[in-house]
N, C-alpha and C positions, 0 to 999 in steps of 0.2 A: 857657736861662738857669738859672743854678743856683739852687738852692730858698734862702733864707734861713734861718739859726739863728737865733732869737730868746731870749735872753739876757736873764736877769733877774737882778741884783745883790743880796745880801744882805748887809749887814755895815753897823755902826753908824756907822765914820767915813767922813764926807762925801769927805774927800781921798783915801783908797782907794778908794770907787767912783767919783768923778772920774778917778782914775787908770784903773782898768778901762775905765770908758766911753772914755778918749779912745786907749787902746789897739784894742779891738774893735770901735768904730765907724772905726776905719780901713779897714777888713776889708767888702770887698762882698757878702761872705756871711754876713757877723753882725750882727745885728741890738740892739743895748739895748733893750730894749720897757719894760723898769721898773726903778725901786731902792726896796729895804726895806730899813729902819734896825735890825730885830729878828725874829726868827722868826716872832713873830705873824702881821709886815706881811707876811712873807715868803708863809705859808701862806693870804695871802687874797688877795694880789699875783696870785700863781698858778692861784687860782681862777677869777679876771676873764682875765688873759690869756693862760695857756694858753701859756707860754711852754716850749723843748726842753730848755733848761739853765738849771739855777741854781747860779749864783757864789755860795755856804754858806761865810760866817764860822762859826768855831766860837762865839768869846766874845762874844754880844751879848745886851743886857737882854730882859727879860719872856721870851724863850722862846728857850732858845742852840742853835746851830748841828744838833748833834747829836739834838736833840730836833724841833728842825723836822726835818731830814733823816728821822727815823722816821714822824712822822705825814705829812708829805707821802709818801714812797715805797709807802705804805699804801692811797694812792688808788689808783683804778685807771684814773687819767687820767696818772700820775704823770709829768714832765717825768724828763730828766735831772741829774744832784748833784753838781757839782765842789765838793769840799771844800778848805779854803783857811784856811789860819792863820799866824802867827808865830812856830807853837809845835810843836817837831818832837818831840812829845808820843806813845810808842807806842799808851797807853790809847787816846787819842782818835781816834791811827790804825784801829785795832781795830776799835773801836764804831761809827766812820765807814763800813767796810768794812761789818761785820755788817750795817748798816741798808740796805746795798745802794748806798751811792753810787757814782759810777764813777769816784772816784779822789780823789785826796789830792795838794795842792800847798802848798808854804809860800810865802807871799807873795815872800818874793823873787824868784820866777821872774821868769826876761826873759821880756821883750814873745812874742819867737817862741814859746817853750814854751808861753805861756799861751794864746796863740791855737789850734794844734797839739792841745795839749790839749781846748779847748770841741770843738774841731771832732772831733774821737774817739770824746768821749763823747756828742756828738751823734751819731758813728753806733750807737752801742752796743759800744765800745770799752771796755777799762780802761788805765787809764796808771801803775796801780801793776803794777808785773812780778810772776807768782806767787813767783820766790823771794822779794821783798821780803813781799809778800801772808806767805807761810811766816812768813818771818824777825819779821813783827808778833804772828802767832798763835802763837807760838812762846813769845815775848816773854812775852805776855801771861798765858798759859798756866803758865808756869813760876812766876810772881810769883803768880797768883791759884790754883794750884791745877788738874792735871790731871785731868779726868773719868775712870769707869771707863768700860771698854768697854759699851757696848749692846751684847746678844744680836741682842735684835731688830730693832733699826735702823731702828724704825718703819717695817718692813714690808716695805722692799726688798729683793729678791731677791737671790741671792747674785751674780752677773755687774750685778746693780745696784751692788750693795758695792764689786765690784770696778771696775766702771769708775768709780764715787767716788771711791775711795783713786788711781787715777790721776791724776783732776782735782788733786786735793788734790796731787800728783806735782807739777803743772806740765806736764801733757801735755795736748795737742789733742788735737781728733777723730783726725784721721790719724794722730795717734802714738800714741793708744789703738789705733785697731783696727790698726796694724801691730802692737802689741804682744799682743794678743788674737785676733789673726788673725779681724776680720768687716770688715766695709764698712764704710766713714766713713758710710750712710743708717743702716746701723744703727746705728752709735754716737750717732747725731744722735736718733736712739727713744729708746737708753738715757737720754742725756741729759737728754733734754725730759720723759721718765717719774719717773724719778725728783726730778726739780725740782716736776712738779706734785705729788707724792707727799707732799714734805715743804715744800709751800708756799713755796717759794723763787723768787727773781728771776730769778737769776742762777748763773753758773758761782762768782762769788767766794764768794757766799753758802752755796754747797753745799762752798767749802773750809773755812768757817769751821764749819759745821755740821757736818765730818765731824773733824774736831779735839776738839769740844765734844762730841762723843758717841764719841768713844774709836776710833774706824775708823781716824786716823791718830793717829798717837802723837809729840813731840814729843821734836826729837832723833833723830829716825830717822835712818837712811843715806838712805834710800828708803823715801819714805811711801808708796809705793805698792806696795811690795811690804812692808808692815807684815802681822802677824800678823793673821789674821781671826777674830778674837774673837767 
């Protein structure tokens, strides 16, 4: 029997999460378990039931999308973040990403993408594609101001460095170390070292992180073959 997702709705109008719930409750492996009208509800929702994914409005009262997504992902019970707006807004693409959610959808999706979708980030999937991931941090970057390089990089070794600016690439494991010539076990060390190194969730989060301390540089050809500053 397959295991159930349980699915928790946050966003303030009733008729879009009616609409969600009568979507995903069609679904024998997705579960509704709760709906919150605001971030608040959302972050105590989550407390009690312990649910895999949450459906993350951005624009809702007392505490918005983007602000629950950070203190939820902060726990160390944290569910997973599908983020979900009407507003195909870079910033908020951005910040959404940085905070570790696993992906970004604008309400219009059909039915099937948005199912497709929960069930992804239920496995620890992203559904924003790295050149898009790029093309936000890019965005973002440009408008608000590029960092200078960090020397030190908060510590990581230089073959750490470089299989960061990989990631930041849009390369796998496997097309790191074919391109580095070691074993996808080791690239999965490098990986996982440098994540715990600078406190990070995720793959996404260490693209965002190496943009914002100068490792890759905006506008590149090839960030990963960017300058080692």
């Amino acid at each position: 029997m397959t295991a159930q997702i349980r699915v928790l709705l946050a966003d303030d109008q009733a008729l879009v999460r009616d609409g969600f719930r009568s979507i995903l409750d069609r679904e024998p492996d997705l579960e509704v378990v709760g709906e919150a009208v605001d971030g608040v509800e959302a972050l105590d929702l989550c407390a009690r039931l312990h649910p895999d994914v949450v459906l993350m409005d951005i624009r809702m009262p007392r505490l918005d999308g983007l602000d629950a997504t950070r203190r939820l992902l902060a726990r160390p019970d944290a569910p997973r973040v599908l983020v979900l707006t009407t507003f195909d807004r870079n910033d908020w693409v951005y910040e959404a990403l940085r905070a570790g959610a696993g992906g970004f959808l604008l309400k219009d999706v059909r039915a099937r993408a948005l199912v497709d979708a929960v069930r992804a980030v239920a496995a620890g999937d992203r559904i924003v594609a790295p050149a898009i991931t790029r093309r936000f941090i890019e965005d973002y970057l440009d408008r608000h101001g590029v960092p200078e390089p960090d020397p030190a990089a908060h510590g990581l070794t230089e073959r750490e460095q470089e299989v960061l600016r990989l990631i930041a690439g849009g390369r796998s494991n496997a097309e790191i170390a074919g391109d580095l010539f070691l074993g996808v076990s080791t690239v999965k060390t490098y990986v996982n070292r440098l994540l715990t190194k600078l406190d990070l969730r995720d793959r996404t989060q260490a693209v965002v992180w190496a943009y914002e301390h100068g490792l890759v540089r905006p506008g590149a050809a090839s960030p990963e073959v960017a300058e080692n500053s």
